[in-house]
C-alpha positions, 0 to 999 in steps of 0.5 A: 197485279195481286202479289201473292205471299209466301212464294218462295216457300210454296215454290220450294216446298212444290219441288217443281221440275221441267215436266210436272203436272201441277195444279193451282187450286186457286189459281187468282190472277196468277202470281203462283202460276206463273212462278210455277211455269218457269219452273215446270216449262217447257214440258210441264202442265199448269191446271188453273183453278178459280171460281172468281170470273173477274179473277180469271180475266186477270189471270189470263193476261198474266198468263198470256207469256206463256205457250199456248197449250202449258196451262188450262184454266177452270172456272169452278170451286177447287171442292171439284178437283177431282173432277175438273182433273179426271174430265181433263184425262190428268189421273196424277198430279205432282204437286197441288197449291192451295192459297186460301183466303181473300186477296188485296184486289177483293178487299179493294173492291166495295161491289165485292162485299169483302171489304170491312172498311168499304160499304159494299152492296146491301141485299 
């Protein structure tokens, strides 16, 4: 699994407590996430967002400890925040995380194109 970084510091600066709605922007393969719903359980909310299908897959397995019902994932660009959270009847968050960047899981795979050590696809 991806290790995330800074995440005693994004979880301190969240000032996470039992019943928050949190939302992670870029939700990866789930490292923050699960950091965050030890924190916010058991009457808190996860809102997971990720545009990376592969990613996601990855992410609900990590996310499968979990009770069924504590976090939601999307599939999407976090740009549609708003959206993705007024669709889900969510009109206030407590805290939102945004990790931006590429991860060591996309830059080991050649087929992603993200790597500058590995040949990736041509066009």
């Amino acid at each position: 699994m991806h290790e995330p970084v800074l995440t005693k510091e994004a979880i301190h600066y969240l000032k996470l407590h039992n019943g928050q709605v949190i939302c992670d922007a870029t939700l990866g393969s789930g490292g923050h996430a699960a950091l965050i719903l030890k924190e916010i359980l058991p009457r808190g909310l996860l809102i997971g967002i990720d545009q990376d299908e592969d990613i996601l897959k990855q992410a609900k397995l990590n996310l499968n400890g979990f009770k069924e019902g504590s976090y939601r994932i999307y599939k999407n660009n976090f740009r549609n925040v708003d959206d993705i959270l007024a669709s889900s009847g969510i009109q206030k968050v407590n805290g939102i995380l945004f990790d931006l960047g590429v991860s060591s899981l996309q830059l080991q795979n050649a087929e992603r194109g993200f790597s500058f050590n590995l040949e990736g696809p041509s066009t």
